[in-house]
Backbone as JSON, one array per atom type, in Angstrom:
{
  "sequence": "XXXXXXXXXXXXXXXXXXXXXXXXXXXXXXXXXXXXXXXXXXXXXXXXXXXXXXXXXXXXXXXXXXXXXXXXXXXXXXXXXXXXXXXXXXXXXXXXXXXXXXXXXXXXXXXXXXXXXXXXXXXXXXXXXXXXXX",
  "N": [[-20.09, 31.71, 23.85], [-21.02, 32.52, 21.43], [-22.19, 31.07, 20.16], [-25.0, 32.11, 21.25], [-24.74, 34.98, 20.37], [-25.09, 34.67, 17.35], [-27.23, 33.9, 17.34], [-28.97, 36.0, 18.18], [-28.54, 37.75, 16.27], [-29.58, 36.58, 13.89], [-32.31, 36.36, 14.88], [-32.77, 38.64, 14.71], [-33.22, 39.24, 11.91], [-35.1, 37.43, 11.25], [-37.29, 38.46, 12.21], [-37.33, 41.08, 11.58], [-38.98, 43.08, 10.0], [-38.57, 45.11, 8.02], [-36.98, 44.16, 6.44], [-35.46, 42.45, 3.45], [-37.18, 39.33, 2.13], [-35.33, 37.3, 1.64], [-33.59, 38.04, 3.77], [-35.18, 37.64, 6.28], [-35.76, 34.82, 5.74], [-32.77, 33.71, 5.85], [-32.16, 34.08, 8.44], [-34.1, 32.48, 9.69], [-33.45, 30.08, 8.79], [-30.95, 29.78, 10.05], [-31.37, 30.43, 12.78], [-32.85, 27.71, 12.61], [-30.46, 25.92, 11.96], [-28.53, 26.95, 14.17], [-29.79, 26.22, 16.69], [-31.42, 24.14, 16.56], [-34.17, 22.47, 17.21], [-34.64, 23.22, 19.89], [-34.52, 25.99, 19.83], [-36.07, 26.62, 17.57], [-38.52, 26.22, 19.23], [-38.4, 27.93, 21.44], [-37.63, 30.54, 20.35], [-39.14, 30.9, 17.59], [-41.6, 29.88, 17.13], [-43.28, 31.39, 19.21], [-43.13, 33.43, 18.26], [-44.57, 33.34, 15.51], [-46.92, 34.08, 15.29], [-47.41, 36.39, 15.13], [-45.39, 37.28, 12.85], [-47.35, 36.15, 10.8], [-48.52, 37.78, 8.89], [-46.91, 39.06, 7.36], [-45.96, 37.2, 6.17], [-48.47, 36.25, 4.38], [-48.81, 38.7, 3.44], [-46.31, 38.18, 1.45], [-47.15, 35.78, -0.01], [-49.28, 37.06, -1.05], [-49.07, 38.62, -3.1], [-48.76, 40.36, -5.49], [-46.56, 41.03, -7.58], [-44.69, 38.82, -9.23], [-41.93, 37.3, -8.03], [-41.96, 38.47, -5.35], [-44.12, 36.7, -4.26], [-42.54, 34.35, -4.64], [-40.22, 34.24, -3.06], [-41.87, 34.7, -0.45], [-43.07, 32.16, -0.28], [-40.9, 30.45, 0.41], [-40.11, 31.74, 2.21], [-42.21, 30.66, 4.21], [-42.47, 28.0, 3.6], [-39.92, 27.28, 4.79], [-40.45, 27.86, 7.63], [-42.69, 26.12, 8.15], [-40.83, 23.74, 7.95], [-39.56, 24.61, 10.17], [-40.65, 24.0, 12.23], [-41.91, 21.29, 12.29], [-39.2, 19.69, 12.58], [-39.53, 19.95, 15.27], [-41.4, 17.78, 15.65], [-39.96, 15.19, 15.95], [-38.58, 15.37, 18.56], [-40.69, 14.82, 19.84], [-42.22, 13.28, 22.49], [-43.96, 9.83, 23.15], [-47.13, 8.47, 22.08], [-49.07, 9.15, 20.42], [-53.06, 9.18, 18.96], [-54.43, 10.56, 17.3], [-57.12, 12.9, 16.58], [-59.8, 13.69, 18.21], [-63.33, 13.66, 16.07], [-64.85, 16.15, 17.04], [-63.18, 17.37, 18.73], [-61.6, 19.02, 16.55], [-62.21, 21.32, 15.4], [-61.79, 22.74, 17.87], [-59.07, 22.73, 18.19], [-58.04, 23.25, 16.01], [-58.44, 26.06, 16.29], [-57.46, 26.6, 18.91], [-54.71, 26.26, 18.63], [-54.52, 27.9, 15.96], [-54.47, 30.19, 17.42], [-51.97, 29.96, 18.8], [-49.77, 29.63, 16.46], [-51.19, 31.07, 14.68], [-53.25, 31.42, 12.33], [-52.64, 30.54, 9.35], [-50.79, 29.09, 9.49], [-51.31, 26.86, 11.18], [-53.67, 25.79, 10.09], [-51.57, 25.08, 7.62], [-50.71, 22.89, 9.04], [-52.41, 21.61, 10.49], [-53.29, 20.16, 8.02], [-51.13, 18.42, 7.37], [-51.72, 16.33, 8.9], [-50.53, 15.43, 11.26], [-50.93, 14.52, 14.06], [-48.7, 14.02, 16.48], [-47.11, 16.25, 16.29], [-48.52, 18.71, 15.83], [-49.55, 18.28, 18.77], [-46.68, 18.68, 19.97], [-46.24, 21.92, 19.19], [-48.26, 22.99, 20.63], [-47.49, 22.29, 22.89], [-45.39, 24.29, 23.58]],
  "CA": [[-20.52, 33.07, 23.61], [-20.61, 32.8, 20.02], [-23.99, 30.5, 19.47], [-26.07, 33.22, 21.44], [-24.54, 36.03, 19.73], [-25.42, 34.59, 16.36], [-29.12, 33.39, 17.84], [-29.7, 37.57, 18.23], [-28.15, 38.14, 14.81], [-30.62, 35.75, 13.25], [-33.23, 36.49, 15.47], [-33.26, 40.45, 14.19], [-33.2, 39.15, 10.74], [-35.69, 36.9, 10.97], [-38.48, 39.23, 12.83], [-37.35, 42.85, 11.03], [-40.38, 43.41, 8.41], [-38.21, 45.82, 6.8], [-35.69, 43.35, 5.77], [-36.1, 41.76, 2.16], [-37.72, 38.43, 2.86], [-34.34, 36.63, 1.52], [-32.98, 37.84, 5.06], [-35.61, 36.87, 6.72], [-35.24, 33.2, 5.15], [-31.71, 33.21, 6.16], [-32.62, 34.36, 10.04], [-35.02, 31.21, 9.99], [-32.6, 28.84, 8.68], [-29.78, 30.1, 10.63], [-31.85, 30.23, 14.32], [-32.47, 26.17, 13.45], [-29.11, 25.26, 12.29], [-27.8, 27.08, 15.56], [-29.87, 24.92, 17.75], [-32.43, 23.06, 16.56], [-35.63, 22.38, 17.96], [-34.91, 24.27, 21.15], [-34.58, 27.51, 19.1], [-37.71, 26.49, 17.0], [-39.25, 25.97, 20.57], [-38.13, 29.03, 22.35], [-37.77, 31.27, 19.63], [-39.69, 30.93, 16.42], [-42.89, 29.39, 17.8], [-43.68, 32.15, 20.19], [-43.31, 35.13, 16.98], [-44.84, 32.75, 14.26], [-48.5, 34.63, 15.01], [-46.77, 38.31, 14.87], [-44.7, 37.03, 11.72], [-48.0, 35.58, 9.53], [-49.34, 38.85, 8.19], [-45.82, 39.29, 6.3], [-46.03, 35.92, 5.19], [-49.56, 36.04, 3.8], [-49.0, 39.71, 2.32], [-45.88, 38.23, 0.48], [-48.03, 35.29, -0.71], [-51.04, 37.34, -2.25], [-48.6, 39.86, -3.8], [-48.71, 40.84, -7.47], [-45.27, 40.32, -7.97], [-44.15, 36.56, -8.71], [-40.79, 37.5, -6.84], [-42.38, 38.48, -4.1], [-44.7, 35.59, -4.22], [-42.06, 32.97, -4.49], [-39.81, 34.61, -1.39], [-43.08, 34.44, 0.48], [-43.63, 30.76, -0.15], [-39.78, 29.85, 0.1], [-40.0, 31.68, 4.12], [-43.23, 30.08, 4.78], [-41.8, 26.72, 3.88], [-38.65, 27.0, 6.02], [-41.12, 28.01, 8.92], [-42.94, 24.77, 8.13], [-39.76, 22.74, 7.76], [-38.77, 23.92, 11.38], [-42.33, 23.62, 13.28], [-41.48, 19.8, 11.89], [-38.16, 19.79, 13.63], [-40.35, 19.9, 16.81], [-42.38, 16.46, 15.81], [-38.77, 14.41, 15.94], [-38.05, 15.37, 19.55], [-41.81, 14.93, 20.55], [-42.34, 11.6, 22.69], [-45.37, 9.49, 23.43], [-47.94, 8.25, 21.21], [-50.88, 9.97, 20.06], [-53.51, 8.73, 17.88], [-55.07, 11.58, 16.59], [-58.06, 14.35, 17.48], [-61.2, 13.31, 17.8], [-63.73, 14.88, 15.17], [-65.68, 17.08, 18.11], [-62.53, 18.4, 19.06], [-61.03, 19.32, 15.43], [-62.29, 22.54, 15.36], [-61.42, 23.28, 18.86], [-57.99, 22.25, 18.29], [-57.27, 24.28, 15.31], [-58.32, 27.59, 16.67], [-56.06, 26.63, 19.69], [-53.5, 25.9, 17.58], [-54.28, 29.04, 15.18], [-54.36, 30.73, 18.71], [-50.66, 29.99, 19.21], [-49.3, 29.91, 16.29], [-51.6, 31.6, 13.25], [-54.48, 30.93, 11.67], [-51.92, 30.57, 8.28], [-49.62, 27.58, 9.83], [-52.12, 26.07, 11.92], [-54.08, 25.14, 9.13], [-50.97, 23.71, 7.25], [-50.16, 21.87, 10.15], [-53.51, 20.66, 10.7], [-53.44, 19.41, 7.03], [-50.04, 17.63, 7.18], [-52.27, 15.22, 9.56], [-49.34, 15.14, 12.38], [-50.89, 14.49, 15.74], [-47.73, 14.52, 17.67], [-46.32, 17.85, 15.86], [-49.16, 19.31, 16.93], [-48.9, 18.2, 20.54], [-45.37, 19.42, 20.07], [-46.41, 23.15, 19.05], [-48.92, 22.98, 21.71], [-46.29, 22.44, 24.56], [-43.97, 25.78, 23.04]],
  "C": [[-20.94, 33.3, 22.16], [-22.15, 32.41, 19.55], [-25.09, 31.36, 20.32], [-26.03, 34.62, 20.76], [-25.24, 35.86, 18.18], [-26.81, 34.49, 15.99], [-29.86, 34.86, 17.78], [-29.45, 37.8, 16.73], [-29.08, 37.83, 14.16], [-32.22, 35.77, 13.27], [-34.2, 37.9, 14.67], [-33.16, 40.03, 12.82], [-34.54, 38.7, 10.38], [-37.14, 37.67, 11.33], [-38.12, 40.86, 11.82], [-38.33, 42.92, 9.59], [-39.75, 44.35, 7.56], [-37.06, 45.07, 5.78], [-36.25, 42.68, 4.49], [-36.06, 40.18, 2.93], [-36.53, 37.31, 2.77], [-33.31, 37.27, 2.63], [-34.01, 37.7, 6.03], [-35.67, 35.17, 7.04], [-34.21, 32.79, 5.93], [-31.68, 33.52, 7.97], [-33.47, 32.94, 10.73], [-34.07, 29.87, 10.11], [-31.54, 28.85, 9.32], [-30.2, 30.01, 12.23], [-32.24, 27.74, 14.17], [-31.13, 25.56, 13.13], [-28.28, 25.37, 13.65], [-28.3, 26.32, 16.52], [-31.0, 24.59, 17.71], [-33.82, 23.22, 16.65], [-35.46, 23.46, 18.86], [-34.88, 25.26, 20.52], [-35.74, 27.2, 18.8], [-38.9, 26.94, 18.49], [-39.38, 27.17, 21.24], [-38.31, 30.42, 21.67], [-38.53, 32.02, 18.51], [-41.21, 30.78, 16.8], [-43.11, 30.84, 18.41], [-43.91, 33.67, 19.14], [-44.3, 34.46, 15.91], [-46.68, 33.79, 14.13], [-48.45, 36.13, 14.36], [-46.43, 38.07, 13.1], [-46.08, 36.57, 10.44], [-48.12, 36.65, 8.93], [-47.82, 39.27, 7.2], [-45.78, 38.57, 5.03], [-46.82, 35.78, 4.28], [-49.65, 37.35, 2.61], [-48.08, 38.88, 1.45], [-46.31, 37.1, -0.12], [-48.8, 35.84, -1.66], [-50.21, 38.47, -2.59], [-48.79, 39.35, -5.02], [-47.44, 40.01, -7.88], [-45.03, 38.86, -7.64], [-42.99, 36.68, -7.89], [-41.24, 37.78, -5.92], [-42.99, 37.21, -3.24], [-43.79, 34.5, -3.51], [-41.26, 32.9, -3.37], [-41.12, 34.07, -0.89], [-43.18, 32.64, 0.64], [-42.19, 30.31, 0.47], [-39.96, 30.44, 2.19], [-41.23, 30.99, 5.13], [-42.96, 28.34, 4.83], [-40.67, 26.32, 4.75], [-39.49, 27.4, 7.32], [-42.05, 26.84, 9.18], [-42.02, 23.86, 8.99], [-39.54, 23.03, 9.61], [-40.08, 23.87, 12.28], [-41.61, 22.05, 12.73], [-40.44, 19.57, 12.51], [-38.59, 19.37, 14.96], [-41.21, 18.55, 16.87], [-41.01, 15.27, 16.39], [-38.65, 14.35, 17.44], [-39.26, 15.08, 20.76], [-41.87, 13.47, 20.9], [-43.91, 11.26, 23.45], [-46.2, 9.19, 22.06], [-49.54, 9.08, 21.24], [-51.83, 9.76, 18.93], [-53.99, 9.34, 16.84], [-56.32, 12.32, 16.99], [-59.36, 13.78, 16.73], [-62.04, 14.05, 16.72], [-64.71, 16.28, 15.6], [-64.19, 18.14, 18.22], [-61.65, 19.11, 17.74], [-61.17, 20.64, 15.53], [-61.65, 23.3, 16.55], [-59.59, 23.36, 19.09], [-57.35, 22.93, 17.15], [-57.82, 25.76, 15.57], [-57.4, 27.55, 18.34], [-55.33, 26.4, 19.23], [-53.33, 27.3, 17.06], [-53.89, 30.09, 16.04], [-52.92, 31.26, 18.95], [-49.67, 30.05, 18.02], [-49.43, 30.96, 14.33], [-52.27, 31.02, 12.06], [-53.4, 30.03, 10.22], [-51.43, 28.95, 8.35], [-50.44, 26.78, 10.55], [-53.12, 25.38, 10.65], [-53.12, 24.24, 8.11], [-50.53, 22.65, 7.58], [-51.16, 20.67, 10.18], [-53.18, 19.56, 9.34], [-52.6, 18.37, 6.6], [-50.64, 16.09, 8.02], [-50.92, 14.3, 10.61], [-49.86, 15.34, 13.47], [-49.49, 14.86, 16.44], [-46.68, 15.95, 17.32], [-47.71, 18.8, 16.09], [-49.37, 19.45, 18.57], [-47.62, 18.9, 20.94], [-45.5, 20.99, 20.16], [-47.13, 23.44, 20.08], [-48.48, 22.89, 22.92], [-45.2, 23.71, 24.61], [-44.82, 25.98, 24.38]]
}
């Protein structure tokens, strides 16, 4: 009873736009310590498109504190999309160059123009396949 109770706790931390972004952070890091991938999978993935426009305002803010939150929850939303390449099986070689484009606006599709492009750039075929099965 305890690791779903904490999964909502984390959950409303991590999605509430009014929250300072250092509880956001801790909503992120706290939904994958509680369980992993499958949270990433079930949880995070499925908001990450709703959630960019926070991310990107506290990027292009004025303030460097704002800024550096912004980068610090955008990297732990990285870090657990990555989580999701570990548990991904099969080989994949990589995306043809016809379908590149088609493959990051399905991608940006699902999970935001923002992360889909750092994803793309990390050059992880099978963590993309992975985000692509959420």
């Amino acid at each position: 009873m305890l690791k779903p109770r904490l999964a909502r706790t984390c959950l409303k931390h991590f999605l509430d736009p009014t929250k300072p972004l250092g509880a956001n952070y801790g909503g992120i890091i706290g939904l994958q310590a509680i369980g992993g991938s499958e949270i990433v999978r079930a949880l995070i993935v499925p908001n990450l498109k709703e959630y960019e426009e926070l991310v990107k305002d506290a990027i292009d803010a004025m303030d460097e504190g704002k800024r550096n939150e912004g980068e610090m929850v955008f990297k732990a939303l990285l870090e657990a999309l990555v989580s999701l390449e570990e548990e991904s099986v099969g080989a994949v070689n990589g995306f043809a160059n016809g379908h590149a484009a088609e493959m990051r606006k399905e991608l940006g599709d699902k999970i935001g123009d923002l992360f889909a492009e750092r994803v793309l750039e990390l050059g992880k075929p099978r963590l993309v396949r992975a985000i692509m099965e959420c």
